[in-house]
Structures are given as structure tokens and as C-alpha cells.
C-alpha positions in Angstrom: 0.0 0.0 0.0 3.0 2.1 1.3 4.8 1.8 -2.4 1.5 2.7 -4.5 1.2 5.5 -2.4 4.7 6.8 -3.3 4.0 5.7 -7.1 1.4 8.0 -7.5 3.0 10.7 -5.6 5.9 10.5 -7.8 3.4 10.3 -11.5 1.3 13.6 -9.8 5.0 15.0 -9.0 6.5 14.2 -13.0 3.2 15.7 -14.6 2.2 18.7 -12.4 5.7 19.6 -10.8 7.6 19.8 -13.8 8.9 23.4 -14.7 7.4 26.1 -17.3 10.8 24.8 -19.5 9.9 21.1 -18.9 6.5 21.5 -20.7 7.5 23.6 -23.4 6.3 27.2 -22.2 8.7 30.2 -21.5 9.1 30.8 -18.1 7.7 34.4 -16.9 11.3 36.3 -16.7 11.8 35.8 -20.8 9.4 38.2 -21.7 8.1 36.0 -24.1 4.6 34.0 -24.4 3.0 31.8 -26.6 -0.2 32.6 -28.1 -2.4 30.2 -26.0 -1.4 31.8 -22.3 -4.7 33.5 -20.8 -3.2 36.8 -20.0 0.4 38.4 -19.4 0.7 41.7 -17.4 4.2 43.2 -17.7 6.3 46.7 -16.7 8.9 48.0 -19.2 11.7 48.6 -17.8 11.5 52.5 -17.9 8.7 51.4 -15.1 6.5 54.2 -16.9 4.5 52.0 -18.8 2.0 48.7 -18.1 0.4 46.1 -19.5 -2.3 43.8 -19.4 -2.9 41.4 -22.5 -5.9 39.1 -22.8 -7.3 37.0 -25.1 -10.0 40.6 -25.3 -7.7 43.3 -25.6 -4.4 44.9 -24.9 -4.3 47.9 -22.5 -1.3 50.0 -21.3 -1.0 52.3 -18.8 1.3 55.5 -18.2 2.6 57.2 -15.5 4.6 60.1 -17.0 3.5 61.2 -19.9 4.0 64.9 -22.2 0.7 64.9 -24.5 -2.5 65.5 -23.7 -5.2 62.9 -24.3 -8.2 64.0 -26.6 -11.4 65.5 -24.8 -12.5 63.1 -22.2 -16.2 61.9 -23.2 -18.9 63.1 -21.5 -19.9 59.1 -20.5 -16.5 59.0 -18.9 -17.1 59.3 -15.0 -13.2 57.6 -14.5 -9.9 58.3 -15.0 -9.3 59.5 -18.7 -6.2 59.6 -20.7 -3.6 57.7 -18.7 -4.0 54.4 -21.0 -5.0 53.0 -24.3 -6.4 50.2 -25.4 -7.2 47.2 -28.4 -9.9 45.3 -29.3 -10.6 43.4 -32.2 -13.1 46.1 -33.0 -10.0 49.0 -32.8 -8.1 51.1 -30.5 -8.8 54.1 -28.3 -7.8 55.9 -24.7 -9.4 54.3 -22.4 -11.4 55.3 -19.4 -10.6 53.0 -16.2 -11.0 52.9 -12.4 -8.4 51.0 -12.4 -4.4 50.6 -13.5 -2.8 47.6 -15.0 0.5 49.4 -13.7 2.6 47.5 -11.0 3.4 44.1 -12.4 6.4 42.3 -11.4 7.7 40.8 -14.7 9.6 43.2 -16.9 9.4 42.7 -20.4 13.0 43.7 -21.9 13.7 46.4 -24.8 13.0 43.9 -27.8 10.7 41.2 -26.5 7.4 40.5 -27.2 4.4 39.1 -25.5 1.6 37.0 -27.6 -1.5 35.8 -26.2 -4.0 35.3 -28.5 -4.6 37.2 -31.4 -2.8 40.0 -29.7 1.0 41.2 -29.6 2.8 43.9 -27.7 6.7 44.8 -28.0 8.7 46.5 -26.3 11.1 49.3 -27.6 13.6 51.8 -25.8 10.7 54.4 -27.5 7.9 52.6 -25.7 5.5 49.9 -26.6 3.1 48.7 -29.7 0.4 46.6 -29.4 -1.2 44.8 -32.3 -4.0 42.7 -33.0 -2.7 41.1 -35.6 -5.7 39.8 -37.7 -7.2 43.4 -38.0 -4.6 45.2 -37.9 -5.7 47.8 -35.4 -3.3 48.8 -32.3 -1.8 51.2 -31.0 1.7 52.8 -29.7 2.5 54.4 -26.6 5.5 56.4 -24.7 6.1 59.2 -22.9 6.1 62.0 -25.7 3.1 60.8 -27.9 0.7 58.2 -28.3 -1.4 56.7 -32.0 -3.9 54.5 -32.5 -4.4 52.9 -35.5 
């Protein structure tokens, strides 16, 4: 009884304690994820600007920033022109209550996150986020912003 109780502790151990590397998947500090992860939040390293990507939408946050958003809309009872976002549908500044600023993992000048049909590098002049099948996304830093 003793030994089939170690047996399945060690099968539970090989196929749910294996590492991120040991199943094929990059491991949080690359910067890097594949297009089937659920959601990545990441910092750049300036520490100015924030992420969250979904399977949804991409939204990024800024803390510093030199232009001015465009008028905030009359249906906006939040926060207004500190982030933009990307849907399927297009991109816009968003109106939030709340920040996606903050997270731990730091996504290096260069790298890219994927999850879903949505893609966001980062660059020494801030970050672009994509969704690729439509096209529409957006880039963001600290002297201008676009959507397109």
C-alpha cells in the first residue's frame, strides 16, 4: 500500500511539478509568451509604462506622460487619458478605475508578449500593441501616443 502510495506521488510530481521549461512554455522572466497563455501583465523597464494582454484586448497604462489625451467623453465618469487600449473592433484611450500598472515581470527592450490574437513589443521608444488579424493597435510612450 505504502509503495503505491509513493508511485502516484511520484506520477502527480513528473506531470504537475515539472517546470514552465519542462512543458514547453517560456518561463515568466523571458518576456516571451505563446499565443495560448490566458493573460500576461508586464512593466517595461522605464517602469512608466504597463500592460495587461488578454485573449479581449491589450491595455497600457502611463505614468509620466508629455501629450494631452483628446477631450475626455462626457460618458467617462473615471480616470481619462492615462491608458490605451485594443480590441478586435480598434483602439482608443481608455477610461478606467483602475491601473494595469505595477506588475512584477519586466518585459526587456525587444521582446514581445503574444496571447491570442494580440501582440505587444517593447522598444527603448515605448511599446506597440497589435492585433494582428485586423490590424488595429496602438503605440505608446512618454512624448506621444497613436492608435491605428
Amino acid at each position: 500500500m505504502r509503495r503505491a502510495l509513493v508511485i502516484i506521488g511520484l506520477v502527480l510530481c513528473v506531470s504537475g511539478c515539472s517546470s514552465p521549461a519542462d512543458r514547453g512554455e517560456p518561463a515568466a522572466t523571458t518576456g516571451l509568451g505563446g499565443p495560448n497563455n490566458a493573460s500576461r501583465q508586464f512593466t517595461l523597464p522605464s517602469k512608466n509604462i504597463g500592460c495587461l494582454v488578454t485573449a479581449e484586448s491589450a491595455r497600457c497604462d502611463i505614468t509620466e506622460k508629455t501629450w494631452e489625451p483628446p477631450a475626455k467623453p462626457a460618458d467617462c465618469e473615471q480616470a481619462w487619458g492615462n491608458a490605451v487600449t485594443v480590441t478586435a473592433e480598434g483602439a482608443t484611450v481608455t477610461c478606467a478605475g483602475d491601473t494595469v500598472l505595477g506588475a512584477t515581470e519586466i518585459l526587456g527592450y525587444g521582446k514581445a508578449v503574444q496571447v491570442g490574437e494580440f501582440v505587444c513589443t517593447s522598444a527603448t521608444a515605448g511599446i506597440r500593441c497589435t492585433h494582428v488579424p485586423s490590424g488595429h493597435g496602438f503605440t505608446l510612450a512618454r512624448a506621444t501616443y497613436k492608435t491605428f
